[in-house]
C-alpha positions as CSV (number, residue, x, y, z in Angstrom):
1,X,-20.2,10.5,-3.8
2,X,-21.6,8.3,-1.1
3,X,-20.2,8.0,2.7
4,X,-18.5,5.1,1.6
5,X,-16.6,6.4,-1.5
6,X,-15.5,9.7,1.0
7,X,-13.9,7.3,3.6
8,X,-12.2,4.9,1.2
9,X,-10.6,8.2,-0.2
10,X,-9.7,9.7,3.0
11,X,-7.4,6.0,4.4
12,X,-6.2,6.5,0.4
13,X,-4.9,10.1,0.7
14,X,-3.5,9.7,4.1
15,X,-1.9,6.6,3.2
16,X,-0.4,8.2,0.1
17,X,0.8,11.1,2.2
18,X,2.2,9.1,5.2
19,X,4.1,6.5,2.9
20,X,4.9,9.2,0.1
21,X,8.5,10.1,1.9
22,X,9.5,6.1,2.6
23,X,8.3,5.7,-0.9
24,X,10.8,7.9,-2.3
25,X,13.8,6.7,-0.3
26,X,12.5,3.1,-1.8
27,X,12.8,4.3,-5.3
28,X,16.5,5.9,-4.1
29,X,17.6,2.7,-2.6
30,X,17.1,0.8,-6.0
31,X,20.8,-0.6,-7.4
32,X,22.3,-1.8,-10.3
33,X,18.9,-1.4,-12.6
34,X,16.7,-3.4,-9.8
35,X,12.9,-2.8,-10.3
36,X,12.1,-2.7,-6.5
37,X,14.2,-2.3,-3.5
38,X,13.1,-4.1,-0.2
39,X,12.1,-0.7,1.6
40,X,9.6,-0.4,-1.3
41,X,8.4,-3.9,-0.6
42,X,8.0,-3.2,3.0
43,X,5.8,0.1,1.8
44,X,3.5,-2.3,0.1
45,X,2.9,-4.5,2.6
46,X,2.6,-1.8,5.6
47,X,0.2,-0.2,2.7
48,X,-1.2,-3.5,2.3
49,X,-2.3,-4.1,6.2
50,X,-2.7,-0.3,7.3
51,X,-5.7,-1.0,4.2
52,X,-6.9,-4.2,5.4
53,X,-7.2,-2.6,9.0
54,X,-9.2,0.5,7.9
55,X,-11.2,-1.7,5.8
56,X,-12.0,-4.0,8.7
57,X,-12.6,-1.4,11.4
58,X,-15.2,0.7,8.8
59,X,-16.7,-2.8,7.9
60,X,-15.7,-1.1,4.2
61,X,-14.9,-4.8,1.6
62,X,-13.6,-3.0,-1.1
63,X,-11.4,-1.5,1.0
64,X,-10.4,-5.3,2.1
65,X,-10.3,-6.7,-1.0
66,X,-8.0,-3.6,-2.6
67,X,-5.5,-4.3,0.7
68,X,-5.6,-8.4,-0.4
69,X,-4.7,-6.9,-4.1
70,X,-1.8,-4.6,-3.2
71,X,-0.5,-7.5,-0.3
72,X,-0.8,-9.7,-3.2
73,X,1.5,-7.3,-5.4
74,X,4.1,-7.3,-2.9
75,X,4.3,-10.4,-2.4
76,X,5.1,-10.8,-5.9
77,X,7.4,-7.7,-6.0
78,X,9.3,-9.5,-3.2
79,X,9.2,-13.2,-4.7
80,X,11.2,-11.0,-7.8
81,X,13.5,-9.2,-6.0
């Protein structure tokens, strides 16, 4: 594993920890068979730009380009909703 691969999986385990509990009260908030709720949506995108931030500050593009992906996704998951 290089440097880069070592940091990029820190921001991701710390992320996963931080959001895990808002992630959980997403799913909880779901109703009537919905696929997403909005607190799930706003999980993505804080996700999304916490990523993005990381990725800018450690100069770290893959990092940018996952946090463009997952903003992407919750756009989408929001568009649905």
């Amino acid at each position: 594993m290089n440097p880069r691969t070592l940091t990029r999986t820190a921001v991701d385990l710390s992320l996963r920890t931080a959001l895990a509990p808002w992630s959980t009260v997403g799913r909880w908030a779901r109703t009537d068979g919905d696929r997403t709720s909005p607190i799930e949506v706003a999980v993505g995108r804080v996700d999304a730009a916490v990523r993005e931030l990381a990725g800018k500050a450690l100069r770290d593009d893959e990092l940018v380009e996952d946090a463009l992906r997952r903003r992407a996704a919750a756009e989408n998951r929001a568009v649905a909703m």
